[in-house]
N, C-alpha and C positions, 0 to 999 in steps of 0.2 A: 511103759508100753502104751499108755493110754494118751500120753503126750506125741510120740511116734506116729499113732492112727491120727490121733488130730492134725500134725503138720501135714502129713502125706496127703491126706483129705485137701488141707491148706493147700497144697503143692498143685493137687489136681484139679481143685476148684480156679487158683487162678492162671493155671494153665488153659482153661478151657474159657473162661471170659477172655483171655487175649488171644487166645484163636477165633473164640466168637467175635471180637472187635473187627479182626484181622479176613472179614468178607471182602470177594471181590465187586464192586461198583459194578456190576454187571448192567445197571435198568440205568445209569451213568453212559458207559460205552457204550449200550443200544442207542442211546438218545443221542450221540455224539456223531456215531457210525451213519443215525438217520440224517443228521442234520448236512453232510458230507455227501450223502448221497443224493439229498434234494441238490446242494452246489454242483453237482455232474449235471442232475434234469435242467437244471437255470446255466446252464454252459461255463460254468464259472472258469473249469482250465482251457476252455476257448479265449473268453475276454478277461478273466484277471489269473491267468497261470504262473502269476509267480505270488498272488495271496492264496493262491488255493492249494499250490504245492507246499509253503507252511505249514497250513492247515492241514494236511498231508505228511509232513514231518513229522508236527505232534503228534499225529494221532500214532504213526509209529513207533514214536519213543515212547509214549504213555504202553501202549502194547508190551512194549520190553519191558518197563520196572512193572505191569503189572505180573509178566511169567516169572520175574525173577523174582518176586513176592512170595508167588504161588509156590517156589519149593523153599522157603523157609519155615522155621515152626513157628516164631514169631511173625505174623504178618503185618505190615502198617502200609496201608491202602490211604491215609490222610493225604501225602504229597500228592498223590494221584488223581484224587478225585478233585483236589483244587487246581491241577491241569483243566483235568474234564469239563472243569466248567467252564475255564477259559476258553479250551478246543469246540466248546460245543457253541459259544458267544461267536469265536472267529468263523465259524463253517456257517451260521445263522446270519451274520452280515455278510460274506464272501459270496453266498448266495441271493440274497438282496440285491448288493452290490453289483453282481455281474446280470441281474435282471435289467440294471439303470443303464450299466454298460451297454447291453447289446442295445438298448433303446438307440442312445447318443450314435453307436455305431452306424445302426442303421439310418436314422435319419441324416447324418454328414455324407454317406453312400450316396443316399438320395439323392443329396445335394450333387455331390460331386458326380453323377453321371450324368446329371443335366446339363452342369456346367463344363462338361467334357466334350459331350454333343452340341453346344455351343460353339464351345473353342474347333472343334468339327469340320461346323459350318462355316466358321468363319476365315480359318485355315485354305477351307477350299476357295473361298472369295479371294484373299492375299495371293493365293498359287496363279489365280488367273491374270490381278494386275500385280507379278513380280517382275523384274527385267530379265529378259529371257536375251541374253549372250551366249557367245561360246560357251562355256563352261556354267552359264547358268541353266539351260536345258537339261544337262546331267544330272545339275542338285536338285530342279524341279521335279523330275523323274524319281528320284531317291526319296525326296519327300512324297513325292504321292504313293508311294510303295510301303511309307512310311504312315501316312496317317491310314492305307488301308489296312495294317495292322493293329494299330491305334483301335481303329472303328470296328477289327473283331475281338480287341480289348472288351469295349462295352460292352459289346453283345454276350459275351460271356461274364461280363462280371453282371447284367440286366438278368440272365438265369441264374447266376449264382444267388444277385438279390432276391428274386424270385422265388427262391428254394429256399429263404429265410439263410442262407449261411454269408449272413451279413461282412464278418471278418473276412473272407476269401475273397468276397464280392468289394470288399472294401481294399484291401491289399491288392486286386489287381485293378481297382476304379484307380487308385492313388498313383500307380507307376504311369499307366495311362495321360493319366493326368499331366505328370512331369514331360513326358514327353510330349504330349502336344502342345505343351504352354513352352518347350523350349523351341519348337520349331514356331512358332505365333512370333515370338521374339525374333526369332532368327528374320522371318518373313518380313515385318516391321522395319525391323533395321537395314536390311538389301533396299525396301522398298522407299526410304526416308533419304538414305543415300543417294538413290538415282533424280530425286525431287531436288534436293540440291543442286 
Protein backbone atom coordinates (compact mmCIF):
# COMPACT_ATOMS: atom_id res chain seq x y z
CA UNK A 1 0.00 0.00 0.00
CA UNK A 2 2.80 2.07 0.94
CA UNK A 3 4.53 1.54 -2.37
CA UNK A 4 1.23 2.42 -4.28
CA UNK A 5 1.03 6.02 -2.44
CA UNK A 6 4.80 6.44 -3.21
CA UNK A 7 4.44 5.73 -7.08
CA UNK A 8 1.09 7.72 -7.48
CA UNK A 9 3.00 10.60 -5.54
CA UNK A 10 5.78 9.68 -8.34
CA UNK A 11 3.09 9.76 -11.05
CA UNK A 12 1.90 13.17 -10.10
CA UNK A 13 4.95 14.77 -9.24
CA UNK A 14 6.31 14.23 -12.64
CA UNK A 15 3.37 14.92 -14.16
CA UNK A 16 3.34 18.25 -12.90
CA UNK A 17 7.14 19.32 -13.61
CA UNK A 18 6.45 18.36 -17.32
CA UNK A 19 3.41 20.37 -17.39
CA UNK A 20 5.44 22.94 -15.57
CA UNK A 21 8.30 22.68 -18.29
CA UNK A 22 5.63 22.59 -20.85
CA UNK A 23 4.71 26.87 -20.33
CA UNK A 24 3.83 29.03 -23.14
CA UNK A 25 6.89 31.48 -24.38
CA UNK A 26 4.38 34.11 -23.78
CA UNK A 27 7.28 37.38 -22.94
CA UNK A 28 8.90 35.23 -26.51
CA UNK A 29 5.63 36.07 -28.73
CA UNK A 30 5.22 39.57 -26.93
CA UNK A 31 8.78 40.40 -28.08
CA UNK A 32 8.36 38.79 -31.54
CA UNK A 33 4.68 40.41 -32.13
CA UNK A 34 6.55 43.91 -30.95
CA UNK A 35 9.39 43.55 -33.08
CA UNK A 36 6.68 42.84 -36.30
CA UNK A 37 5.08 45.67 -35.41
CA UNK A 38 7.88 48.10 -35.32
CA UNK A 39 8.46 46.42 -39.30
CA UNK A 40 4.72 47.93 -40.08
CA UNK A 41 5.84 51.63 -38.33
CA UNK A 42 9.55 51.41 -40.57
CA UNK A 43 7.07 50.35 -43.75
CA UNK A 44 8.80 47.18 -44.23
CA UNK A 45 5.48 45.50 -46.40
CA UNK A 46 5.78 48.82 -48.38
CA UNK A 47 9.76 48.39 -49.28
CA UNK A 48 10.68 44.80 -48.48
CA UNK A 49 7.00 42.78 -48.85
CA UNK A 50 8.12 39.88 -49.67
CA UNK A 51 10.82 39.59 -46.29
CA UNK A 52 8.27 40.81 -44.26
CA UNK A 53 5.49 38.60 -45.36
CA UNK A 54 7.90 35.61 -44.23
CA UNK A 55 8.22 37.00 -41.25
CA UNK A 56 4.57 37.01 -41.28
CA UNK A 57 4.39 33.28 -42.14
CA UNK A 58 6.42 32.39 -39.18
CA UNK A 59 4.92 34.05 -36.91
CA UNK A 60 1.59 32.27 -38.09
CA UNK A 61 2.96 29.01 -38.01
CA UNK A 62 4.67 29.45 -34.66
CA UNK A 63 0.90 30.59 -33.41
CA UNK A 64 -0.36 27.13 -34.74
CA UNK A 65 2.15 24.67 -32.96
CA UNK A 66 1.92 26.95 -30.08
CA UNK A 67 -2.38 26.23 -29.84
CA UNK A 68 -1.81 22.87 -30.80
CA UNK A 69 0.60 22.60 -27.70
CA UNK A 70 -1.87 24.11 -25.58
CA UNK A 71 -4.45 21.29 -25.69
CA UNK A 72 -2.02 18.52 -25.17
CA UNK A 73 -1.07 17.23 -21.43
CA UNK A 74 2.29 16.96 -22.44
CA UNK A 75 3.48 20.39 -23.57
CA UNK A 76 7.04 20.83 -25.40
CA UNK A 77 7.24 24.62 -26.28
CA UNK A 78 11.37 23.99 -27.13
CA UNK A 79 10.78 23.81 -31.14
CA UNK A 80 9.02 26.89 -30.71
CA UNK A 81 10.79 29.16 -28.82
CA UNK A 82 13.86 28.42 -30.98
CA UNK A 83 11.45 29.80 -34.04
CA UNK A 84 10.77 32.72 -31.80
CA UNK A 85 14.03 33.68 -31.71
CA UNK A 86 14.69 33.38 -35.30
CA UNK A 87 11.14 35.25 -35.95
CA UNK A 88 12.13 37.82 -33.58
CA UNK A 89 15.95 38.23 -35.40
CA UNK A 90 14.13 38.25 -39.03
CA UNK A 91 11.18 41.00 -37.90
CA UNK A 92 14.38 43.01 -36.06
CA UNK A 93 16.48 43.22 -39.56
CA UNK A 94 13.20 43.53 -41.87
CA UNK A 95 12.65 46.44 -39.89
CA UNK A 96 16.10 47.94 -40.30
CA UNK A 97 16.33 46.86 -43.50
CA UNK A 98 13.19 48.66 -44.85
CA UNK A 99 14.49 51.95 -42.86
CA UNK A 100 17.66 51.75 -45.51
CA UNK A 101 15.30 50.81 -48.09
CA UNK A 102 12.93 53.73 -48.01
CA UNK A 103 16.17 55.92 -47.72
CA UNK A 104 17.85 54.45 -51.18
CA UNK A 105 14.04 54.85 -52.47
CA UNK A 106 13.74 58.03 -51.72
CA UNK A 107 16.92 59.43 -52.81
CA UNK A 108 16.95 57.62 -56.73
CA UNK A 109 13.07 59.46 -56.74
CA UNK A 110 14.98 62.54 -56.16
CA UNK A 111 17.10 61.73 -58.61
CA UNK A 112 14.83 60.71 -61.11
CA UNK A 113 12.35 63.57 -61.11
CA UNK A 114 15.13 65.93 -61.69
CA UNK A 115 16.27 64.00 -64.36
CA UNK A 116 12.84 63.75 -65.81
CA UNK A 117 12.18 67.47 -65.78
CA UNK A 118 15.38 67.65 -67.70
CA UNK A 119 14.61 65.15 -70.18
CA UNK A 120 11.18 67.71 -70.01
CA UNK A 121 12.96 70.54 -71.08
CA UNK A 122 14.76 69.18 -73.37
CA UNK A 123 12.16 67.26 -75.22
CA UNK A 124 10.54 70.40 -75.66
CA UNK A 125 13.83 72.04 -77.36
CA UNK A 126 13.97 68.71 -80.02
CA UNK A 127 9.88 69.21 -80.67
CA UNK A 128 10.73 72.73 -81.87
CA UNK A 129 13.88 71.78 -84.07
CA UNK A 130 12.17 68.34 -85.36
CA UNK A 131 11.08 68.10 -89.15
CA UNK A 132 7.81 69.11 -89.42
CA UNK A 133 6.31 67.23 -92.88
CA UNK A 134 3.11 65.92 -93.49
CA UNK A 135 2.90 63.36 -91.29
CA UNK A 136 5.37 64.81 -89.06
CA UNK A 137 2.90 67.71 -87.49
CA UNK A 138 0.52 64.77 -86.49
CA UNK A 139 3.46 62.97 -84.51
CA UNK A 140 4.57 66.42 -83.05
CA UNK A 141 1.06 67.13 -81.83
CA UNK A 142 0.94 63.52 -80.20
CA UNK A 143 4.04 64.01 -78.66
CA UNK A 144 3.30 67.28 -77.17
CA UNK A 145 -0.02 65.67 -75.72
CA UNK A 146 2.30 63.23 -74.74
CA UNK A 147 5.07 64.95 -72.67
CA UNK A 148 1.89 67.02 -71.20
CA UNK A 149 1.03 63.93 -69.48
CA UNK A 150 4.44 63.12 -68.75
CA UNK A 151 4.83 66.68 -66.90
CA UNK A 152 1.48 65.79 -64.71
CA UNK A 153 3.34 62.56 -64.20
CA UNK A 154 5.89 64.56 -62.03
CA UNK A 155 3.74 66.69 -60.55
CA UNK A 156 1.98 64.06 -59.00
CA UNK A 157 4.65 61.79 -58.18
CA UNK A 158 6.61 65.68 -56.61
CA UNK A 159 3.39 65.38 -54.10
CA UNK A 160 3.47 62.00 -53.69
CA UNK A 161 7.37 62.63 -52.81
CA UNK A 162 6.45 65.18 -50.73
CA UNK A 163 3.93 63.21 -48.69
CA UNK A 164 7.03 60.92 -47.81
CA UNK A 165 5.21 57.99 -49.88
CA UNK A 166 8.48 57.58 -51.66
CA UNK A 167 7.58 53.98 -53.42
CA UNK A 168 4.28 55.60 -55.26
CA UNK A 169 6.12 58.58 -55.93
CA UNK A 170 8.81 56.35 -57.17
CA UNK A 171 6.77 53.77 -59.33
CA UNK A 172 5.05 56.72 -61.09
CA UNK A 173 8.63 58.95 -61.34
CA UNK A 174 10.01 55.48 -63.18
CA UNK A 175 7.07 55.03 -65.96
CA UNK A 176 7.56 58.73 -66.41
CA UNK A 177 10.67 58.36 -67.08
CA UNK A 178 10.46 55.48 -69.59
CA UNK A 179 8.36 57.44 -71.56
CA UNK A 180 10.03 60.47 -71.87
CA UNK A 181 13.42 58.97 -72.61
CA UNK A 182 11.58 57.04 -75.29
CA UNK A 183 10.15 59.88 -77.06
CA UNK A 184 14.11 61.96 -76.39
CA UNK A 185 15.16 58.87 -78.66
CA UNK A 186 12.51 58.99 -80.92
CA UNK A 187 13.07 62.90 -81.35
CA UNK A 188 16.97 62.39 -81.78
CA UNK A 189 16.72 59.97 -84.38
CA UNK A 190 13.90 61.86 -86.84
CA UNK A 191 16.09 64.85 -86.09
CA UNK A 192 19.83 62.91 -87.13
CA UNK A 193 18.01 61.70 -90.10
CA UNK A 194 16.92 64.86 -91.66
CA UNK A 195 20.75 66.31 -91.02
CA UNK A 196 21.73 63.62 -93.27
Amino acid sequence: MKKKILFGLAVIMTVGILSGCGRVPQTQIDATNAAIEAAVVAEAPVYLPVEFAAVQDSMTSINTQVEAQKSKLFKKFGPVKGQLDATLAAANTVAANAVTKKEEVRVETETMITDVKTLLDENSELINSAPKGKEGRAVLSDMRNELSVISSSVDEAQVMYDSTKYMDAYNKIKAAKESATGINTELKDAISKVRR
